[in-house]
C-alpha positions, 0 to 999 in steps of 0.5 A: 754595812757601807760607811758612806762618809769619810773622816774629812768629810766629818770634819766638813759636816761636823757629823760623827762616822757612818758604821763600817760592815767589817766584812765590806771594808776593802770594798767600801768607797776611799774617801777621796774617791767619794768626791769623784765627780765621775763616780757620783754622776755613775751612781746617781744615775744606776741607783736613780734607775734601779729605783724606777724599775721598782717605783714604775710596779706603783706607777711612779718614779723619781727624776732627781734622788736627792730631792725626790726622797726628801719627803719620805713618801717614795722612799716608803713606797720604794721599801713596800715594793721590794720588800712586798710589806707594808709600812706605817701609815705615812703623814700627809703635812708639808712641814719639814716635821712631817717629813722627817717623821715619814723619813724615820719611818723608812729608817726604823724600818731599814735598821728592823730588817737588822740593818744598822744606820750610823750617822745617817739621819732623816735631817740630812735626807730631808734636807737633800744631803746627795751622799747621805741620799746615795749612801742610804739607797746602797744600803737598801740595795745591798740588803734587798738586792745582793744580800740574799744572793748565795752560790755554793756557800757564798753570799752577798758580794762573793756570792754575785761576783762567783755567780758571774763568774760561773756563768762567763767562764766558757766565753772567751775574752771575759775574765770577772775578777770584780765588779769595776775593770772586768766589766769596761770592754762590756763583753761579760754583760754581753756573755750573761745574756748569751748565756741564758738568751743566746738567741739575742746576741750573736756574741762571736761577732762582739770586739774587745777593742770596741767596748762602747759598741758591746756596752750599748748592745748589752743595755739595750738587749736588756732593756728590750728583752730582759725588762733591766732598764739602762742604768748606766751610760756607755760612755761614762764607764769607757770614759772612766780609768775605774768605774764605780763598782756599786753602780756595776754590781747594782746593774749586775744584780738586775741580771742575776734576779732575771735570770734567777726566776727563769732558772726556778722555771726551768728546774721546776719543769725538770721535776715535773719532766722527770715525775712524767717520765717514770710515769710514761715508762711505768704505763708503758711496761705495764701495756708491755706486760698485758699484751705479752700476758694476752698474747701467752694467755691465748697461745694456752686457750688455743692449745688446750683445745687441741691437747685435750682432742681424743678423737681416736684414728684408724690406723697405726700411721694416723696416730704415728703422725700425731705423736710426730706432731706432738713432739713437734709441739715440744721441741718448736712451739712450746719452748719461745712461750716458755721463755716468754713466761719466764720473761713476763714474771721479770717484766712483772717483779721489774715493774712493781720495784720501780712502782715502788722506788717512784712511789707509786701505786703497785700495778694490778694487771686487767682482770684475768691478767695475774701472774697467778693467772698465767700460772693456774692456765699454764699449769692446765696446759701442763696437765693436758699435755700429759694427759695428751701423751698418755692417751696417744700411747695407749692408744698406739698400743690398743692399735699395735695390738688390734693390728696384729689380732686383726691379722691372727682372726684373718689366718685362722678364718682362713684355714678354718674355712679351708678346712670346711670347704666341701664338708657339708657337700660330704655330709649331705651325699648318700653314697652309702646306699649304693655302697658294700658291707665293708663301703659302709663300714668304711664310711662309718669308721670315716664319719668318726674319723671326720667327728674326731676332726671336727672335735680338734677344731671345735678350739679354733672356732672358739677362738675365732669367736673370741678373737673377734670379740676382743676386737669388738670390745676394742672398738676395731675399726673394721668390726663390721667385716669381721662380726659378718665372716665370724657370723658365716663361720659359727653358722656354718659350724653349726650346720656341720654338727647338725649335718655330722650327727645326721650322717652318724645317724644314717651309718649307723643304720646302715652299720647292721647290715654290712660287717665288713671292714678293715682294721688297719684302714681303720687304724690307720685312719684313727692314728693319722687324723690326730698327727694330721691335725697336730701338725696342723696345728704345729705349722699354724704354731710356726706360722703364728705372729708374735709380739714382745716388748721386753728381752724375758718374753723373746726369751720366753718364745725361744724356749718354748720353741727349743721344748716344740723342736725337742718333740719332732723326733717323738713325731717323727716315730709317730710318722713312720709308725702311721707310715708303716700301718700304710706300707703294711696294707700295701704288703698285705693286699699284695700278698693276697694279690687284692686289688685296692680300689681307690685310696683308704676308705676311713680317710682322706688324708694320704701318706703323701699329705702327712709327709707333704706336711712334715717337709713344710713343718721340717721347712717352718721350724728354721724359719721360725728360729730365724724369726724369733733370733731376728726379735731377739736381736731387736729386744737386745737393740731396745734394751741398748737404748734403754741402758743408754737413756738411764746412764745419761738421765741417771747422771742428768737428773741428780745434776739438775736437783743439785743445781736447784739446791745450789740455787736454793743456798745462793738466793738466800746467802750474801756473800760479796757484794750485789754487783759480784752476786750478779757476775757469779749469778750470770757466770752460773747461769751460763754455766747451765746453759752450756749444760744444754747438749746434754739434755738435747742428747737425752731428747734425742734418745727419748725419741730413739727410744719412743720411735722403738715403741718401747714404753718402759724402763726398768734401769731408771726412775726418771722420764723424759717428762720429768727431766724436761720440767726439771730442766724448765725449772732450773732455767726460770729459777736461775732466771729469777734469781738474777732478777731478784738481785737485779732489783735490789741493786735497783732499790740499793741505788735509788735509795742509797742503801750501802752494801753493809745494811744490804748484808745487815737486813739479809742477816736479819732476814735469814735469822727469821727465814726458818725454812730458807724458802727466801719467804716467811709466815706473818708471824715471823716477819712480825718478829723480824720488825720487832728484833729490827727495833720497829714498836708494832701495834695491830693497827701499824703492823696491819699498815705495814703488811699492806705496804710488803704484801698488797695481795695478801698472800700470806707471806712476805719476800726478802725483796718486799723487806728491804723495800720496805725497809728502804722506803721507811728510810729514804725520800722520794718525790711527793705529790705536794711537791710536783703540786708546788712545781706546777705552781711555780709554772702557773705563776702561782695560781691555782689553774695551769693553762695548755700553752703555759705547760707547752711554753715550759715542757718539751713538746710530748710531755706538756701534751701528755699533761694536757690529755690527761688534766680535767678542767679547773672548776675553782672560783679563780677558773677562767676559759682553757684553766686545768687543774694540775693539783688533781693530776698531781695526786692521782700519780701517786694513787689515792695514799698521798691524796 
């Protein structure tokens, strides 16, 4: 407290001393300076002021301090409107008694907001005492006005003076020392109002040399605008060596409580600015996220349809260039969703952490939506692409194989049909009648000749049949031709037999009537039939297409062909035996001097046929031999490529097993801090990706070896099928585990956690975590709260399994833990208080209206705010009112509500 008398000014009033604050001693009037006429003419003109620009809010004012207080009535009122408190009644009497009770009144007022009043006594102010009057309205400024001032620890006077010089200090000319000569040249008023209404003083234009000009630009700029009415004259403060420094710090206070209330304004709407923010950003990732998710969603409905098509083709080249297109599908259109799968689960964990963090509600995408969702449909996917593949194969396989039965039923219909061509027009002659004993005997021994015949071939027509059955059961494209040509063959055959029985039935009877017959015809006949027919058979052997799929079964045809070759000389015997029986019948009838006419009566097949056909079958077997080396060498071919396939996917699929362990062992311990996890996590995960030559090798030797139609391995366990899912998943868990990292360094920073309690909870977590999955039961994340020292009942435990596990899985992350952890420990911002920060927009009411939030946001958020408030329906509601207490609870969900 100030003392407002000096001791010579004691000893002219006979009054005791005014108490002295300590604290205000070095400042406090010099008693000489006290009778400064300049001075008091100062302060009797700045406090005159400073109580109008409080006495004006009741509708009145003073004109002369010392004699407008005498009666205690303005003073009172002066004291209810700074202080917003009522005083005693005050008494209405004229007498001096009454005035000096209404003045006491004022005083204990004073001295009960423990202010201490020495020697200042109503007496004096009744009587108009103009320093005690001065002395007593410092006192009430300095408590009502500068006291509660505070800046960085300071207060009061300090407290002021650093608050004027923080906000003078980038403007040139202007050094704020104290509260009298930095102020004379008024380039420092001048600065506080430029620095927070720049838009009303052009302050580069201002001199120093011209201090009245900037005195009286200040006052009435603040007069004007600021509503700080002039309380001091220009010309006093430049007339004078030093102004009055209370007059100065009573107009400077005016300032700081002007400027103090826009500031609040101001930092209420960053609060609100910054709530608006996460929430745009939140809604703005979750639009983000259903569109990718719909966008993927409907790729997979698309696809599926077209997976799961088994409309079977015709031909081998059809189903060639679907296998192409699958693969097609694999390496281009499949991969970008993948990735983009990968990234919706990011975005997705991404979200929900900031959810968190922001005190938000966790976000439940639209119906259908769910990562859960995504990963049943692209688990569909996966299981018709499989599908998909599998049957493509088989049915490449069902049509190599109809191709090449279509092609053996065409080679035996075709020398079947040979064979029978003209058989019935010989069954159905009557050349016997006409014929001698031995013509007949010859016939006769013919007919068995061609019965013998028509026996051997009884197997090929058997086989036709079956051959043509086999095709039908494998649903062959073009069964109708061969049923229709199978059909001719079985029905003619059936007329051979009957048309061969009758004719033995006719020789038969002819049979007793000639005797005559030649039995070397007869066994040349019998013995040239059965060698006939063998390499018949031998040269369809040597001809017949075949079909392999490993070395063992070329292998297999090889020696089957060197066990043929081993027989030809035997045949060869046979030959020159059914030869001889030729030759001998030739020496015969020309020893005899018999004229033969015509060829052997029993047979039709010639000396000249059998070796005709012995130089075609001498001509097929190195053709056969070339054929079957030229199969071998394409066996040996396949079998490099499957060699070459299993060493790489031997080596491939134990990497990508022991990346996952590796991956499996990082997520789940701590070593080094988050930032260095992160580093090691992404330096890792480059390390995979430069992997990737490798597996776009093996790719390309899976299609070397799929373009092969080889379909097995016996040097390898893994597929392709298995290494490429491998492979996808080493990519999304890497992925996801920077992810989980990158989140707790998000939740460390937001809510201070250190990097000693981030180790602590993974200590404490990985304790409880048995089996290392990075997740655990309810009943051991129950034990972890417990070892962490939370006391649990049912009814917490319950609420805190809502807050770690909101879709009850069953199961809690060590991510969801430390959120938990660090939401029970830190503080966020709340809806009472963006409900307090609107209040102080709406100045204190209970409504906020559009131009009020677009006066005090920027432009975008004070419209997100006015799409999204309802109307206000309260008592106090007038036209245009909006209620921002329910906008404010619904940003935090139903929990804050």
């Amino acid at each position: 407290m100030v003392d407002y008398h000096a001791s010579n000014n004691q000893a002219s009033s006979g009054g005791p001393s005014v108490y002295m604050d300590p604290r205000e001693q070095e400042n406090d009037w010099d008693r000489d300076l006290l009778l400064d006429p300049a001075w008091e003419k100062q302060q009797r003109k700045t406090f005159t002021a400073w109580c109008n620009s409080h006495l004006r809010k009741a509708g009145t004012q003073i004109e002369n301090i010392e004699e407008d207080f005498r009666d205690g009535l303005k003073l009172m009122l002066l004291l209810e409107v700074i202080s917003g408190e009522r005083l005693p009644k005050p008494e209405r009497g004229k007498m001096r008694v009454h005035k000096i009770n209404n003045v006491n009144k004022a005083l204990d007022y004073i001295a009960g907001k423990g202010v201490k009043l020495v020697s200042i006594g109503a007496e004096e102010i009744v009587d108009g005492n103009a320093k005690m009057t001065l002395g007593m309205i410092w006192t009430i400024i300095l408590r009502f006005a500068i006291q509660d001032i505070s800046v960085e620890e300071t207060s009061a006077k300090e407290g002021l003076l650093l608050w004027c010089q923080r906000k003078t200090a980038p403007y040139k000319n202007v050094n704020v020392q104290n509260f009298h000569i930095s102020w004379k040249d008024g380039l420092a008023f001048n600065a506080l109002i430029h620095r927070h209404r720049p838009e009303l003083i052009d302050y580069d234009k201002l001199r120093k040399d011209d201090p009245l000009t900037n005195l009286n630009n200040a006052f009435e700029v603040a007069e004007k605008y600021l509503d700080i009415p002039k309380m001091m004259d220009a010309e006093d403060i430049v007339n004078t060596a030093r102004p009055d420094e209370k007059a100065i710090m009573t107009y400077v206070s005016s300032f700081y409580h002007a400027f103090s209330g826009a500031q609040k304004a101001e930092t209420a709407a960053n609060r609100i600015c910054k709530v608006l923010a996460v929430n745009q950003e939140n809604e703005h990732l979750m639009e983000d996220y259903e569109k990718l998710a719909s966008d993927l969603l409907e790729w997979i409905r698309r696809t599926i349809p077209w997976l799961e098509n088994r409309a079977p083709e015709k031909t081998m080249a059809e189903m060639q260039q679907k296998l192409e297109d699958f693969r097609d599908y694999r390496r281009v259109h499949k991969p970008p969703k993948v990735q983009e799968k990968c990234q919706l689960e990011i975005n997705f964990n991404t979200l929900q952490t900031k959810l968190r963090l922001s005190n938000r509600p966790a976000f439940m995408p639209s119906e259908g939506r769910m990562v859960s969702d995504i990963n049943g449909s692209w688990h569909n996917l996966e299981g018709a692409e499989k599908g998909y593949e599998e049957w493509m194969l088989n049915e490449i396989r069902r049509l190599e194989r109809l191709d090449h039965l279509a092609e053996k039923f065409r080679q035996k219909a075709t020398i079947h049909e040979s064979w029978t061509d003209g058989k019935e027009a010989m069954l159905t002659q009557k050349d016997y009648e006409t014929a001698s004993l031995s013509e007949v005997k010859a016939l006769l021994r013919k007919h068995e000749a061609f019965e013998s015949d028509l026996a051997a071939h009884q197997d090929r027509v058997e086989q036709i049949a079956a051959i043509a059955q086999e095709l039908n059961e494998l649903d062959y494209y073009d069964s109708p031709s061969v049923n229709a040509r199978c059909q001719k063959i079985c029905e003619q055959w059936d007329a051979l037999g009957s048309l061969t029985q009758s004719r033995r039935e006719s020789l038969e009877r002819t049979e007793k009537q000639l005797e005559s017959i030649d039995e070397l015809y007869l066994e040349y006949a019998k013995r040239a039939a059965p060698f006939n027919n063998w390499m018949e058979g031998a040269m369809e052997d040597l001809q017949d297409m075949f079909i392999v799929h490993n070395i063992e079964e070329i292998q297999g045809l090889i020696t089957a062909h060197e066990q043929f070759k081993s027989t030809l000389p035997e045949a060869n015997k046979e030959r020159e035996a059914i030869q001889a029986i030729q030759a001998e019948v030739q020496k015969i009838a020309q020893y005899n001097g018999i004229k033969l006419s015509g060829g052997n009566p029993y047979t039709t097949i010639t000396p000249k046929s059998i070796d005709n056909k012995w130089d075609k079958v001498e001509q097929l077997v190195p053709q056969r031999d070339r054929a079957l080396q030229e199969e071998l060498a394409k066996q040996q071919s396949n079998d490099h490529l499957r060699r070459k396939f299993a060493t790489q996917a031997n080596i491939v699929g134990p990497w990508i097993q022991t990346k996952m362990e590796e991956i499996g062992r990082i997520s789940i311990e701590m070593n080094g801090t988050l930032e260095d996890q992160l580093v090691n996590l992404r330096e890792y995960e480059q390390s995979i990706i430069e992997y990737k030559p490798n597996i776009d090798q093996l790719e390309g030797d899976h299609q070397l070896i799929q373009e092969a139609l080889i379909f097995d391995n016996k040097y390898t366990a893994y597929t392709m099928e298995h290494l490429r899912v491998g492979w996808e998943q080493l990519l999304t868990t890497i992925a996801r585990t920077i992810n989980e990292i990158e989140n707790q360094i998000l939740t460390r920073d937001a809510k201070g956690i250190s990097q000693e309690q981030l180790h602590e909870y993974r200590t404490s977590f990985n304790h409880f975590d048995k089996k290392r999955t990075g997740q655990m039961d309810m009943d051991n994340y129950r034990a972890l709260l417990v070892a962490t020292g939370n006391s649990l009942g049912d009814a917490e435990f319950a609420r805190i399994m809502g807050i770690v596990d909101p879709n009850n899985s069953g199961v809690v992350t060590f991510q969801a833990f430390i959120d938990f952890m660090s939401r029970e420990t830190t503080d966020t911002d709340t809806a009472d208080q963006v409900i307090a920060s609107f209040k102080i927009l709406a100045a204190d009411k209970n409504f906020i209206t559009a131009e009020e939030l677009r006066r005090e946001l920027p432009p975008d958020q004070a419209e997100y705010c006015i799409a999204r408030m309802a109307p206000y329906s309260g008592p106090d509601a007038k036209p245009g009112a909006l209620d921002y207490m329910s906008f404010s609870t619904a940003l935090y969900g139903e929990s804050d509500l």
